[in-house]
C-alpha beads as a LAMMPS data file, in Angstrom:
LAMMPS data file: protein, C-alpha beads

201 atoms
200 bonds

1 atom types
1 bond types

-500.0 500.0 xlo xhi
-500.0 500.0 ylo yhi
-500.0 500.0 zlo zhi

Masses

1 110.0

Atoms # bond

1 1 1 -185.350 -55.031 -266.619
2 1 1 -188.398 -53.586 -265.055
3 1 1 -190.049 -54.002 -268.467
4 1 1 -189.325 -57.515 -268.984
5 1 1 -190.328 -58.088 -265.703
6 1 1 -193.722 -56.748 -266.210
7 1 1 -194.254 -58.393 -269.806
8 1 1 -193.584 -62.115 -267.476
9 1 1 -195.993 -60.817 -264.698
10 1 1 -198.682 -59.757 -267.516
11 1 1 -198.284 -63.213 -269.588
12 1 1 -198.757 -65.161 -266.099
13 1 1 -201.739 -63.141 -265.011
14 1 1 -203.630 -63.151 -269.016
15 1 1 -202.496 -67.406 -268.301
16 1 1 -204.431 -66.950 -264.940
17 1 1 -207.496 -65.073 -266.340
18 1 1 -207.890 -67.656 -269.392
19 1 1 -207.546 -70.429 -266.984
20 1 1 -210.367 -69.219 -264.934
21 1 1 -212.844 -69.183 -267.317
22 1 1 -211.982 -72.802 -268.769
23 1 1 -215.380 -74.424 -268.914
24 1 1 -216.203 -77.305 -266.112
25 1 1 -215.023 -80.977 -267.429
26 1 1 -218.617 -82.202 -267.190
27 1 1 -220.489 -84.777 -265.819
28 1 1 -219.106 -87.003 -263.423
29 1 1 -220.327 -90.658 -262.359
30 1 1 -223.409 -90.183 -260.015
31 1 1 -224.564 -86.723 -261.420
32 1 1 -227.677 -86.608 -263.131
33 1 1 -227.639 -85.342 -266.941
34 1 1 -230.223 -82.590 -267.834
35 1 1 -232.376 -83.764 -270.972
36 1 1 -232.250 -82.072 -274.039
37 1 1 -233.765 -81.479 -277.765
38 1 1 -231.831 -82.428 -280.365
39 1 1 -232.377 -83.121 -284.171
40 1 1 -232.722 -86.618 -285.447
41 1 1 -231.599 -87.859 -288.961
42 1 1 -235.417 -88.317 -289.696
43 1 1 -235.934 -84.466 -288.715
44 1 1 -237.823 -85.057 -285.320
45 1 1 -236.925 -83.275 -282.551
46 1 1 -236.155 -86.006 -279.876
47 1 1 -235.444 -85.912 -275.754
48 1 1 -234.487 -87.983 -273.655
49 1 1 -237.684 -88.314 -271.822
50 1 1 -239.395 -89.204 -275.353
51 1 1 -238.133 -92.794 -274.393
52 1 1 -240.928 -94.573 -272.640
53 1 1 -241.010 -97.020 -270.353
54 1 1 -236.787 -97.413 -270.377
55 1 1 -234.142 -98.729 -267.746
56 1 1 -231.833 -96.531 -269.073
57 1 1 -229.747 -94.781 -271.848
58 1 1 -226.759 -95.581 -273.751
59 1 1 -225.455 -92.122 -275.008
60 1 1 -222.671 -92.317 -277.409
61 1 1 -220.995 -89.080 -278.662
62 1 1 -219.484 -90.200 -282.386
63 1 1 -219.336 -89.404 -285.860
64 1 1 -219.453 -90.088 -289.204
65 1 1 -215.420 -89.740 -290.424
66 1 1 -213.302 -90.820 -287.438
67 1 1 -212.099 -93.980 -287.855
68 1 1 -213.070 -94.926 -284.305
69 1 1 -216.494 -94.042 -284.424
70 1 1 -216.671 -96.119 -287.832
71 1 1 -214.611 -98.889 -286.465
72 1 1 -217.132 -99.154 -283.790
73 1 1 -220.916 -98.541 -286.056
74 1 1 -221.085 -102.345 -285.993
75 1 1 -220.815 -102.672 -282.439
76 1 1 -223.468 -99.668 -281.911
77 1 1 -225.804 -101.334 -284.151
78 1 1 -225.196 -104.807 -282.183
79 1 1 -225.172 -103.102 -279.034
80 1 1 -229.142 -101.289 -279.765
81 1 1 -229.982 -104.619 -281.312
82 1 1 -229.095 -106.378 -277.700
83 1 1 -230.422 -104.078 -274.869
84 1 1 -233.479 -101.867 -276.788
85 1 1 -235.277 -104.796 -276.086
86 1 1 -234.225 -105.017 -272.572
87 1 1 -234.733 -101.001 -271.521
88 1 1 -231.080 -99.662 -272.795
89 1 1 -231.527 -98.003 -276.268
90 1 1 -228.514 -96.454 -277.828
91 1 1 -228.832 -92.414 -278.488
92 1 1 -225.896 -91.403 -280.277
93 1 1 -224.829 -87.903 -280.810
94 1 1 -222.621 -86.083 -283.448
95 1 1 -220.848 -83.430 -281.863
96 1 1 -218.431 -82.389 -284.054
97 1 1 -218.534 -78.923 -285.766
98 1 1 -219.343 -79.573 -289.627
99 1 1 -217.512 -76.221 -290.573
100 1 1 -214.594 -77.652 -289.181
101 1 1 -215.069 -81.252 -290.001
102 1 1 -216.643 -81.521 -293.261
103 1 1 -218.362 -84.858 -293.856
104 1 1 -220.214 -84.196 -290.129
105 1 1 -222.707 -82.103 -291.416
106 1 1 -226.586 -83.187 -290.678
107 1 1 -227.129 -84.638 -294.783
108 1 1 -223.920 -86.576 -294.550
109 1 1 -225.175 -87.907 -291.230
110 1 1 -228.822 -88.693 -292.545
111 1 1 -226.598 -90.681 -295.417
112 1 1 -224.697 -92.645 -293.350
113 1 1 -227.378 -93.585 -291.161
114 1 1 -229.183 -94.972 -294.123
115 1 1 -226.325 -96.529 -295.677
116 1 1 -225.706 -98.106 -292.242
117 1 1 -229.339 -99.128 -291.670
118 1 1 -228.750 -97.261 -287.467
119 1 1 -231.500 -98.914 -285.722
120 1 1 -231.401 -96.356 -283.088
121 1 1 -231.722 -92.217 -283.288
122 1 1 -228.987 -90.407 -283.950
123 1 1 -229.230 -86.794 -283.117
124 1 1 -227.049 -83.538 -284.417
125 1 1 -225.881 -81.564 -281.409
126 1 1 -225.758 -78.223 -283.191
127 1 1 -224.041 -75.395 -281.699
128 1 1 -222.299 -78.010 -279.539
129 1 1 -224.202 -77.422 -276.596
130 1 1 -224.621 -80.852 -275.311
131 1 1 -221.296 -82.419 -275.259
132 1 1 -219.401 -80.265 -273.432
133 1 1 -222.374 -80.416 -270.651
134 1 1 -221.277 -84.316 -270.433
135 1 1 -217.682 -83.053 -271.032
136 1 1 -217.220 -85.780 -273.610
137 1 1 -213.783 -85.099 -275.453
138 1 1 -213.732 -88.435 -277.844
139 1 1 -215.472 -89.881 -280.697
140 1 1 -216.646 -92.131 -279.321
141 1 1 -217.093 -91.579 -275.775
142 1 1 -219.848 -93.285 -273.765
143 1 1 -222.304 -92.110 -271.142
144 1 1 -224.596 -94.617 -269.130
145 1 1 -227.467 -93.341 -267.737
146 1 1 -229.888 -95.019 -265.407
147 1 1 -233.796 -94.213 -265.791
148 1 1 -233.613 -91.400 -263.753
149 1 1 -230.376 -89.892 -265.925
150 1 1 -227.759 -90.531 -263.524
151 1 1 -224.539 -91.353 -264.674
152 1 1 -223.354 -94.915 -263.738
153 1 1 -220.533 -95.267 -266.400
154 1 1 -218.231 -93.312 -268.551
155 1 1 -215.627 -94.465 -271.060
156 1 1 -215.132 -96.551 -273.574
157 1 1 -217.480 -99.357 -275.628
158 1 1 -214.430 -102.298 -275.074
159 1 1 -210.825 -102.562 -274.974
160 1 1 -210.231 -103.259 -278.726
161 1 1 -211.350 -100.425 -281.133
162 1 1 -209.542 -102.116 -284.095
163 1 1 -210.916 -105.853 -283.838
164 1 1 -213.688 -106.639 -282.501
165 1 1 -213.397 -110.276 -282.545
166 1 1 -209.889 -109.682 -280.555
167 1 1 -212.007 -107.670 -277.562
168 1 1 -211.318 -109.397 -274.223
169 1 1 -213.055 -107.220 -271.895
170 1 1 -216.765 -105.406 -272.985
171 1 1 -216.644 -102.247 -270.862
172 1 1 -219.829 -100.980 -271.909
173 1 1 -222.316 -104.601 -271.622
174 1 1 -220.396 -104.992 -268.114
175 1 1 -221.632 -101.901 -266.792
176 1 1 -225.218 -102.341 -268.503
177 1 1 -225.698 -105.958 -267.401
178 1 1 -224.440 -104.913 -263.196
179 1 1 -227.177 -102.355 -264.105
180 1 1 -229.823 -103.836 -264.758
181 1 1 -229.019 -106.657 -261.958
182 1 1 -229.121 -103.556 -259.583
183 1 1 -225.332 -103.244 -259.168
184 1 1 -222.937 -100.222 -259.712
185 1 1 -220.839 -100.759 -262.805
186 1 1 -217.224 -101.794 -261.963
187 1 1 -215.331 -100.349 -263.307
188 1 1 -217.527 -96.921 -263.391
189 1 1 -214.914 -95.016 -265.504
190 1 1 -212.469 -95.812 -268.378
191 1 1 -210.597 -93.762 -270.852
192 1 1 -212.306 -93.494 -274.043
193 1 1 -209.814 -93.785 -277.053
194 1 1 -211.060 -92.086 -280.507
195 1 1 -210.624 -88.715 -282.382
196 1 1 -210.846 -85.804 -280.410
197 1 1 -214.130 -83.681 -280.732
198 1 1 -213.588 -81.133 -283.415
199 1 1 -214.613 -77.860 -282.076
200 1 1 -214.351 -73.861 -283.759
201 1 1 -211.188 -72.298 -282.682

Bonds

1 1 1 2
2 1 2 3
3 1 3 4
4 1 4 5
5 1 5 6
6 1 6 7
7 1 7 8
8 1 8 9
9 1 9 10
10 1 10 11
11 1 11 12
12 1 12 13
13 1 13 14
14 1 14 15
15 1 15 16
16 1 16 17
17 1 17 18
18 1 18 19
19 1 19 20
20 1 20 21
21 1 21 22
22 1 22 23
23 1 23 24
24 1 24 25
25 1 25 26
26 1 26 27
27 1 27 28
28 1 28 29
29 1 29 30
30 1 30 31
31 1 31 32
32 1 32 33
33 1 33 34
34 1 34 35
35 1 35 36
36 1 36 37
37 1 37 38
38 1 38 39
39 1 39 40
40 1 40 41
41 1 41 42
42 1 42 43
43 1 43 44
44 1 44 45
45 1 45 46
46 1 46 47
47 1 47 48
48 1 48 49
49 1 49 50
50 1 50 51
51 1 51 52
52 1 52 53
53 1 53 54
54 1 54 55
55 1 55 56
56 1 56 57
57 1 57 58
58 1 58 59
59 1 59 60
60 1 60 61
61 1 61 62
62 1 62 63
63 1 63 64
64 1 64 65
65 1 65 66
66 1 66 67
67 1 67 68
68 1 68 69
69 1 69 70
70 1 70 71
71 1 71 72
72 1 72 73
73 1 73 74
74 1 74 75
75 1 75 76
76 1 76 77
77 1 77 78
78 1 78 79
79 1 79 80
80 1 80 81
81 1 81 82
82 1 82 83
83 1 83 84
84 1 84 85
85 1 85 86
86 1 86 87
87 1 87 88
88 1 88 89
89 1 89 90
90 1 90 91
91 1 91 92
92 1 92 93
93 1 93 94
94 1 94 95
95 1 95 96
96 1 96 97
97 1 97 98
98 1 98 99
99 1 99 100
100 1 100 101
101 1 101 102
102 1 102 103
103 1 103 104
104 1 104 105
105 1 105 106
106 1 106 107
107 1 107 108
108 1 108 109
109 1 109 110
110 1 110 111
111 1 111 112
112 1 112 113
113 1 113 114
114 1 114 115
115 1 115 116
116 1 116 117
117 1 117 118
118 1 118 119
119 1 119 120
120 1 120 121
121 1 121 122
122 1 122 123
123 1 123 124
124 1 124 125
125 1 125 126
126 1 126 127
127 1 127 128
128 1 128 129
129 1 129 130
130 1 130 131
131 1 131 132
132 1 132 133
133 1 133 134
134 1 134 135
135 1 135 136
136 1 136 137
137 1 137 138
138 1 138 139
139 1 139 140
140 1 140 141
141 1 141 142
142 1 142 143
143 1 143 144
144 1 144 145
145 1 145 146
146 1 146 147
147 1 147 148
148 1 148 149
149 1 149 150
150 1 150 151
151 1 151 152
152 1 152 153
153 1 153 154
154 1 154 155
155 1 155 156
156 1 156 157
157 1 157 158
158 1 158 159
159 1 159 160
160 1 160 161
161 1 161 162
162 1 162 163
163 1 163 164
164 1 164 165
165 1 165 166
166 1 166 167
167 1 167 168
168 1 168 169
169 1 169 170
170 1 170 171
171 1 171 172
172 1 172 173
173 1 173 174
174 1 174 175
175 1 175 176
176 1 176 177
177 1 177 178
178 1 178 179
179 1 179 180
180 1 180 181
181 1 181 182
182 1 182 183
183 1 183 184
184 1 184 185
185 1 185 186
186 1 186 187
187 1 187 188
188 1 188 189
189 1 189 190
190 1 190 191
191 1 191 192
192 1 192 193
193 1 193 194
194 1 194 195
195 1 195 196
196 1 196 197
197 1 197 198
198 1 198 199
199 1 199 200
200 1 200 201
């Protein structure tokens, strides 16, 4: 008995221990996001504060094989196309593991971006050190920074990954248009729907 009872009381303190060193969700709405230095497709190092002159930054954690991110590399493109010219350039990252997710490596991603004609940068967060600092968990998963890099909305692009002609309400343009007229987004948060990030076990 006694030795049962101390195989339960080691399994629910090794549960404890492991649980305490689970690594913070990530940014929240109103914290500011650190820059950082991450690889482009055209091999320049680029940061954050390389954009001059901006309102703000769409950051969009995605990929080149879920079928999210691809549903949505029209909308991206539209989206830069929109509100570059207006101070709100799109920065997407890839931060899936390529080891793990094969087709995510940096040649595949300069190939797609090509293919795809990506008007905007789209940076290689190797070693995954980035994403979990936003605590993004979906491709694709959306971050909307102000000039200053604080966090005014999280979530999803719109409410219709498969059809974009069937969308109804544009999460994303809603929060960068009560932006830019010097309102707080509404709504700040929403659940972003994709494939989870694919991360060494």
């Amino acid at each position: 008995m006694r030795t049962f009872l101390g195989k339960i009381l080691l399994a629910v303190l090794t549960i404890t221990l492991v649980s305490s060193f689970v690594p913070v969700d990530g940014y929240k709405v109103g914290d500011q996001a650190a820059d950082f230095k991450l690889k482009n497709v055209d091999g320049t190092l680029v940061s954050l504060s390389d954009y001059k002159g901006v309102k703000g930054y769409i950051v969009v954690f995605t990929c080149n094989t879920c079928p999210y991110a691809v549903m949505y590399e029209q909308r991206l493109i539209d989206l830069h196309n929109k509100y570059a010219s207006l101070g709100y350039p799109v920065v997407a990252i890839n931060p899936n593991d390529p080891d793990v997710k094969p087709g995510d490596d940096f040649a595949s991603m300069q190939a797609n971006a090509k293919e795809k004609n990506f008007p905007f940068k789209y940076l290689f967060d190797e070693g995954q050190k980035v994403y979990p600092q936003f605590g993004a968990q979906r491709t694709p998963h959306v971050y909307l920074l102000d000039a200053n890099r604080y966090i005014r909305y999280i979530g999803a692009i719109d409410n219709n990954a498969q059809d974009a002609n069937a969308v109804t309400i544009k999460y994303l343009e809603n929060a960068i248009d009560a932006l830019n007229a010097g309102k707080n987004p509404d709504p700040a948060e929403t659940k972003a729907i994709g494939c989870t990030i694919k991360v060494k076990s």
